[in-house]
OpenMM code with the backbone's topology and positions (N, CA, C; nanometers):
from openmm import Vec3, app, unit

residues = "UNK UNK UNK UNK UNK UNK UNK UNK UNK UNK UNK UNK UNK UNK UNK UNK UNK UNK UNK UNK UNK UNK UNK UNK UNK UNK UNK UNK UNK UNK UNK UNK UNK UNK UNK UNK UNK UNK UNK UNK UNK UNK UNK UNK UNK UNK UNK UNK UNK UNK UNK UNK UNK UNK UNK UNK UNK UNK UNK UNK UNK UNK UNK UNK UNK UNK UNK UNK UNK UNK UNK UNK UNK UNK UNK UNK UNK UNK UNK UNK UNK UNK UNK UNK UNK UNK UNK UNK UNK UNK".split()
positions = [
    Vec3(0.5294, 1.1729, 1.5372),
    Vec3(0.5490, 1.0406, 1.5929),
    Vec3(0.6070, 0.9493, 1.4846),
    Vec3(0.7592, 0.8519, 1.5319),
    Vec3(0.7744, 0.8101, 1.4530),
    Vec3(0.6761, 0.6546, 1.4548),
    Vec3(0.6080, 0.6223, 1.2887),
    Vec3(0.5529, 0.5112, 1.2849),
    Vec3(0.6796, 0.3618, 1.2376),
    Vec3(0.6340, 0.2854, 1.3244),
    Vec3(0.7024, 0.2121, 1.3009),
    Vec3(0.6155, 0.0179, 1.1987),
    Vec3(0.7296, 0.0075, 1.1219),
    Vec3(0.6424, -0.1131, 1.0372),
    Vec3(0.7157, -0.2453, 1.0714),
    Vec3(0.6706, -0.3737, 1.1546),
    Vec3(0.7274, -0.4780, 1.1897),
    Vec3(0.7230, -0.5769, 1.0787),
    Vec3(0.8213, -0.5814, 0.9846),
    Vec3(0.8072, -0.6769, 0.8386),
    Vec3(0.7929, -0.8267, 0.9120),
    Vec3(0.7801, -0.9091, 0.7684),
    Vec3(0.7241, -1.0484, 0.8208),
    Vec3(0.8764, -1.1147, 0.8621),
    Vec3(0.9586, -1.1327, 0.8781),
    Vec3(1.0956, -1.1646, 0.9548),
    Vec3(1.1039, -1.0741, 1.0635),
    Vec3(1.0245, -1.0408, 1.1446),
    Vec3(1.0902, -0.9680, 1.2433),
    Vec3(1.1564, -0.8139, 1.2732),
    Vec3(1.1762, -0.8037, 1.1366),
    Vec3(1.3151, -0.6915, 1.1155),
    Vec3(1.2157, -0.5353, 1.1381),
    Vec3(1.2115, -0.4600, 1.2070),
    Vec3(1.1616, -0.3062, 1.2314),
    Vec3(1.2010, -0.2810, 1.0887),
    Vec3(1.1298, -0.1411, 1.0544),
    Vec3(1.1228, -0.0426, 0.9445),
    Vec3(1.0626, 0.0995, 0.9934),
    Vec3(1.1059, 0.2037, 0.9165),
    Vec3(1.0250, 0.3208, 0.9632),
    Vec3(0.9142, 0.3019, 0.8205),
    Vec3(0.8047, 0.3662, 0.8612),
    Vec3(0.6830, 0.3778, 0.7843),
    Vec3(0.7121, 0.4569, 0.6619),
    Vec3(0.7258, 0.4450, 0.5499),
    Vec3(0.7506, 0.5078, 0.4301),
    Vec3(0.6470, 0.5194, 0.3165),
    Vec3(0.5704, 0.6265, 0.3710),
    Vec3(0.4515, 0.6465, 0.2404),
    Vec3(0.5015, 0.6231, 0.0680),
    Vec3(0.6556, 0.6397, 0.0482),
    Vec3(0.6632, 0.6411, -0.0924),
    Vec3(0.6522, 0.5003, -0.1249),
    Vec3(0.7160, 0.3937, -0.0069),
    Vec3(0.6629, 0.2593, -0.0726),
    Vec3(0.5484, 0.2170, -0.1044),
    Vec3(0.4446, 0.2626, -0.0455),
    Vec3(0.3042, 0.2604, 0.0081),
    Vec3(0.2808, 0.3022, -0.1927),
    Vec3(0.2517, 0.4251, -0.2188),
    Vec3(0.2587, 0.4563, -0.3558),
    Vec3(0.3148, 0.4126, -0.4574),
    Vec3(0.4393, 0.3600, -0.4330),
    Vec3(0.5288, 0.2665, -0.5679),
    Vec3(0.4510, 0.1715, -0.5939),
    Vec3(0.4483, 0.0854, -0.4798),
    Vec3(0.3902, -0.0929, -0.4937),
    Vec3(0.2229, -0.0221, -0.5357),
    Vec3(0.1557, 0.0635, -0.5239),
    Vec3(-0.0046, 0.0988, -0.5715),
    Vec3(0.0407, 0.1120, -0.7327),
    Vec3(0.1185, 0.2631, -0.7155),
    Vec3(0.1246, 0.2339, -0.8372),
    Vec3(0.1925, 0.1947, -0.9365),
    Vec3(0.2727, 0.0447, -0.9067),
    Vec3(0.3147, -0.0779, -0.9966),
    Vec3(0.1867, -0.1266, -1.0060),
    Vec3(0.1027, -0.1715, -0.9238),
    Vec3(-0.0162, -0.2602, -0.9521),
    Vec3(-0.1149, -0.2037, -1.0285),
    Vec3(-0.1116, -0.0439, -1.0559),
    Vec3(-0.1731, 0.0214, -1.1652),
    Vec3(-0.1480, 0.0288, -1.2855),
    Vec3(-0.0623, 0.0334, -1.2582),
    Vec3(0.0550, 0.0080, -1.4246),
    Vec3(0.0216, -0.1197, -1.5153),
    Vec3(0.0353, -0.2499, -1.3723),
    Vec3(0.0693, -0.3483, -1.4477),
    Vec3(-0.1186, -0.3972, -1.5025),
    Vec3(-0.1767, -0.2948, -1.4323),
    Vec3(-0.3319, -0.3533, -1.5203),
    Vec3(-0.3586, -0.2675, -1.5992),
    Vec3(-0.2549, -0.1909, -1.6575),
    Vec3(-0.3131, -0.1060, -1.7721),
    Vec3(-0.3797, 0.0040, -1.7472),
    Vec3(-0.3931, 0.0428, -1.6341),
    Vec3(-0.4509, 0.2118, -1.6151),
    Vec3(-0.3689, 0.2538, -1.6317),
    Vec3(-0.3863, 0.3980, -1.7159),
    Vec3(-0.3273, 0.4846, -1.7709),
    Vec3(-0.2376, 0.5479, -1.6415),
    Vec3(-0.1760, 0.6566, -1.6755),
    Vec3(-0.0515, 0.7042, -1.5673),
    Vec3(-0.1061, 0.8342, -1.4781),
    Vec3(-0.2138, 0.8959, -1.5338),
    Vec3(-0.3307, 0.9927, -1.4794),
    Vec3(-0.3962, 0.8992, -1.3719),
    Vec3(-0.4502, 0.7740, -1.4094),
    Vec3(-0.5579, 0.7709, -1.3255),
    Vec3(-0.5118, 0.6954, -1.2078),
    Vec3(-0.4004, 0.6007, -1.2552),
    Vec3(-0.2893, 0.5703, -1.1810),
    Vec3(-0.2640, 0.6250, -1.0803),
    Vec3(-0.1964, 0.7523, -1.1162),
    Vec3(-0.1345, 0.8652, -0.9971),
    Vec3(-0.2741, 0.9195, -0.9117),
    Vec3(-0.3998, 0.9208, -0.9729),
    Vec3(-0.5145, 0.9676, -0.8773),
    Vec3(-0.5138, 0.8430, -0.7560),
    Vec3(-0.5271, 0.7302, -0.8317),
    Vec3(-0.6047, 0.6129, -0.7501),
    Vec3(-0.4644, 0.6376, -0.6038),
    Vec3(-0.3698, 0.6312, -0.6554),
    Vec3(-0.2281, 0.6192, -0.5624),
    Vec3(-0.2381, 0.7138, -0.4303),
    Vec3(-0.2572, 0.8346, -0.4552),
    Vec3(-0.2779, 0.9556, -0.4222),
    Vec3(-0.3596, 0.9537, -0.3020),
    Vec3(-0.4864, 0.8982, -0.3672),
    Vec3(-0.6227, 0.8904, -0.2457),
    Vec3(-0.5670, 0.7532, -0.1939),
    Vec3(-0.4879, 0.6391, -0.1898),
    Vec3(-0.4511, 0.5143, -0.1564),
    Vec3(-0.3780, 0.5648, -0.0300),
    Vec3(-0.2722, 0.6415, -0.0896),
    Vec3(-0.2022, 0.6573, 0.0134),
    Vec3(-0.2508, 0.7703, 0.1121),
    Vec3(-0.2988, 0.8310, 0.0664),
    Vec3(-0.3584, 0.9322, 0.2124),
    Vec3(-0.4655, 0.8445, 0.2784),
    Vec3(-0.5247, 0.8022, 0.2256),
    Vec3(-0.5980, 0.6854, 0.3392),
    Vec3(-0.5497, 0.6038, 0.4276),
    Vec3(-0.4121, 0.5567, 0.3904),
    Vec3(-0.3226, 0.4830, 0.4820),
    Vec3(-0.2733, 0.5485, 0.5326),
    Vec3(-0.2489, 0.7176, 0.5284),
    Vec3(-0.1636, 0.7886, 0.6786),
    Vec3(-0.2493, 0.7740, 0.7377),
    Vec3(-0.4096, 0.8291, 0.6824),
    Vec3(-0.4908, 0.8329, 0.7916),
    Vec3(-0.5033, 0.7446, 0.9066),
    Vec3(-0.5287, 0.5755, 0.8451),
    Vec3(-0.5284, 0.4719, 0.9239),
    Vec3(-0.4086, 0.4712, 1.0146),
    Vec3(-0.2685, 0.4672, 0.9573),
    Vec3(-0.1192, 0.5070, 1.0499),
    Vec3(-0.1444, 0.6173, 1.1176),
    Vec3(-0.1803, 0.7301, 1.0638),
    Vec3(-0.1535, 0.8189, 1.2298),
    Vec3(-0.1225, 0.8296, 1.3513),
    Vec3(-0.2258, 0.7461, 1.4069),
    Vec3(-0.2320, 0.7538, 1.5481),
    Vec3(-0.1536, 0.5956, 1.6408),
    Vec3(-0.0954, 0.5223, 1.5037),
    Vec3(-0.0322, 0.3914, 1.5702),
    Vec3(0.1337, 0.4082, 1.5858),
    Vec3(0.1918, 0.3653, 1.6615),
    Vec3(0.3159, 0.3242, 1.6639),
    Vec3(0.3729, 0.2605, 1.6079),
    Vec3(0.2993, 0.1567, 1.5399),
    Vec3(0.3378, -0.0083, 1.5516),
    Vec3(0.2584, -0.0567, 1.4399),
    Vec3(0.2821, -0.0991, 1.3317),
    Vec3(0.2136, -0.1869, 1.2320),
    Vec3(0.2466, -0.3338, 1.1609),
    Vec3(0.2244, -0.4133, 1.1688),
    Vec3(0.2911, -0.5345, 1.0887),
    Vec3(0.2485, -0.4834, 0.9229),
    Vec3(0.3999, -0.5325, 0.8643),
    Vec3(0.3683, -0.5169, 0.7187),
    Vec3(0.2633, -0.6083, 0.6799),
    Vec3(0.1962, -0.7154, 0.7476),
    Vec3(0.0698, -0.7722, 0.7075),
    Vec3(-0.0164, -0.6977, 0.7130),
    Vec3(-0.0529, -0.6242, 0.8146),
    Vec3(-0.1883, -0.5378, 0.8561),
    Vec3(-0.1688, -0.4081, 0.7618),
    Vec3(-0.0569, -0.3989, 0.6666),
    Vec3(-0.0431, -0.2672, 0.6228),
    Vec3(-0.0835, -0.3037, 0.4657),
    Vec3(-0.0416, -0.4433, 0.4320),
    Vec3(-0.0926, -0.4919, 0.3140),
    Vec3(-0.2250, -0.5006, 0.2681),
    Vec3(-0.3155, -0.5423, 0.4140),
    Vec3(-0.4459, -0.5968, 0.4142),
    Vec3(-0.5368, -0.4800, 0.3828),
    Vec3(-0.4581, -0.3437, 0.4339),
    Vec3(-0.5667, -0.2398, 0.4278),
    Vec3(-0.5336, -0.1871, 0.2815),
    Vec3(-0.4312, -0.2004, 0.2462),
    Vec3(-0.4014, -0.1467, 0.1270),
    Vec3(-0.5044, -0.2496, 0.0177),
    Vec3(-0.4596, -0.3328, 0.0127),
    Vec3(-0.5744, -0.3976, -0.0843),
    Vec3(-0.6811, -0.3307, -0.0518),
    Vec3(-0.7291, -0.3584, 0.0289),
    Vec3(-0.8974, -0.3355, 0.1113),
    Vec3(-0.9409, -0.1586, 0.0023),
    Vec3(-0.7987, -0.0818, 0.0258),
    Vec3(-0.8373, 0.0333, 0.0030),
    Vec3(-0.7895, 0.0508, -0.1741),
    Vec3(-0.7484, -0.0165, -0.2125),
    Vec3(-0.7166, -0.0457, -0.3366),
    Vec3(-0.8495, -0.0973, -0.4577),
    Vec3(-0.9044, -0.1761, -0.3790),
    Vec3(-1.0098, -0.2530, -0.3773),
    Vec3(-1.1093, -0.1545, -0.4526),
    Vec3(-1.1456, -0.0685, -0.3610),
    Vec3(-1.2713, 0.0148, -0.3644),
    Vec3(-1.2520, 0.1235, -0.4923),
    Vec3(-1.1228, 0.1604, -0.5469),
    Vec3(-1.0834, 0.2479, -0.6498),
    Vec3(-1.0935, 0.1425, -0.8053),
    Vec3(-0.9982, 0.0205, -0.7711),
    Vec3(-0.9799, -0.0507, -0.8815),
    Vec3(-0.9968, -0.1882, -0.8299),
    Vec3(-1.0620, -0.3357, -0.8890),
    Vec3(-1.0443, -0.4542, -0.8171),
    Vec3(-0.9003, -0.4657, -0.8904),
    Vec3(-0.8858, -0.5135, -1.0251),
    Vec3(-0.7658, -0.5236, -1.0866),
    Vec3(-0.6476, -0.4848, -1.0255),
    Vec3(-0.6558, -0.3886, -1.0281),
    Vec3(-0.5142, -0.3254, -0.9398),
    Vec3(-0.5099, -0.3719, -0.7876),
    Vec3(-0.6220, -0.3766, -0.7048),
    Vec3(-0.6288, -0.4673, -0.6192),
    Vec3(-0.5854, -0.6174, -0.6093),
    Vec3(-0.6160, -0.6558, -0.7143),
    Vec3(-0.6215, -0.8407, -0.7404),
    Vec3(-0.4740, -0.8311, -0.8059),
    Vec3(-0.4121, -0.7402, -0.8570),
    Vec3(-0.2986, -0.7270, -0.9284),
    Vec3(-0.1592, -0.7263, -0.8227),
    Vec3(-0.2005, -0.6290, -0.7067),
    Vec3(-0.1553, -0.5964, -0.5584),
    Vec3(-0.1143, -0.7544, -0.4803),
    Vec3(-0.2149, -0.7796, -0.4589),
    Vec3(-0.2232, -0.8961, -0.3905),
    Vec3(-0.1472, -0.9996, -0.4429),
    Vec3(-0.1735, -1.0579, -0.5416),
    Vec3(-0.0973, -1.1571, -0.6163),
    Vec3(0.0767, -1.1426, -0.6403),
    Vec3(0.0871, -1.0418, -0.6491),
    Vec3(0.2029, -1.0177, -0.6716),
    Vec3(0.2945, -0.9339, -0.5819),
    Vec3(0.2627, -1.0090, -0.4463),
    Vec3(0.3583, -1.0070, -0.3510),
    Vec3(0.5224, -1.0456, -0.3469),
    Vec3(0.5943, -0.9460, -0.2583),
    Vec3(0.7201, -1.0266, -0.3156),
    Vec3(0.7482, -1.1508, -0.1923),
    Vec3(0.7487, -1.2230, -0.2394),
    Vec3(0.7517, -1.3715, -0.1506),
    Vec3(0.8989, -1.3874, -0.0432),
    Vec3(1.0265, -1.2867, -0.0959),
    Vec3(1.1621, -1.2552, -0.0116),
    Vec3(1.1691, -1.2642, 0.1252),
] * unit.nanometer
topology = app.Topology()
chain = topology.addChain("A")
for resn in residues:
    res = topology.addResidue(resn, chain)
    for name in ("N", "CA", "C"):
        topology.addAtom(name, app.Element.getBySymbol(name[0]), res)
C-alpha cells in the first residue's frame, strides 16, 4: 500500500522512511551521540514509525512529526528536544 504524507502546504508526498532516519539521525548528531548509538536509536525510531504507518493511507507531516518526537523521546530527550526545535520552518 502506497502511504501517503500530506505536508503542511497542502502538497502530497509518498512516505519515505529514509527521511524519517536522516532528520533522527541529524538530531543525534547534533547532540553529540556518537554514530553507533546514533544509528541504533534511528533504527528502532524508524521501525516504530512503519509500524504506526502501516496500516494508514494518509498522514499529515504534523502527525508524523509528533510521533517521531514522542518516539525519539523515549530513546534520547536531547535528540528529541534537538528534533523538535529544529524544524525547518520552509
Amino acid at each position: 500500500m502506497k502511504r501517503i504524507i500530506v505536508k503542511r502546504h497542502g502538497n502530497l508526498e509518498r512516505f519515505d522512511e529514509r527521511k524519517i532516519y536522516a532528520s533522527c539521525y541529524s538530531a543525534c548528531i547534533n547532540c553529540s551521540i556518537n554514530k553507533l548509538k546514533a544509528e541504533k536509536i534511528c533504527e528502532k525510531a524508524s521501525r516504530e514509525i512503519k509500524l504506526w504507518i502501516k496500516n494508514k493511507k494518509q498522514v499529515t507531516s504534523d502527525d508524523l512529526f509528533n510521533k517521531l518526537s514522542k518516539i525519539l523521546n523515549k530513546f534520547d530527550r536531547d535528540a528529541s528536544f534537538m528534533y523538535k526545535t529544529h524544524r525547518d520552518v520552509n
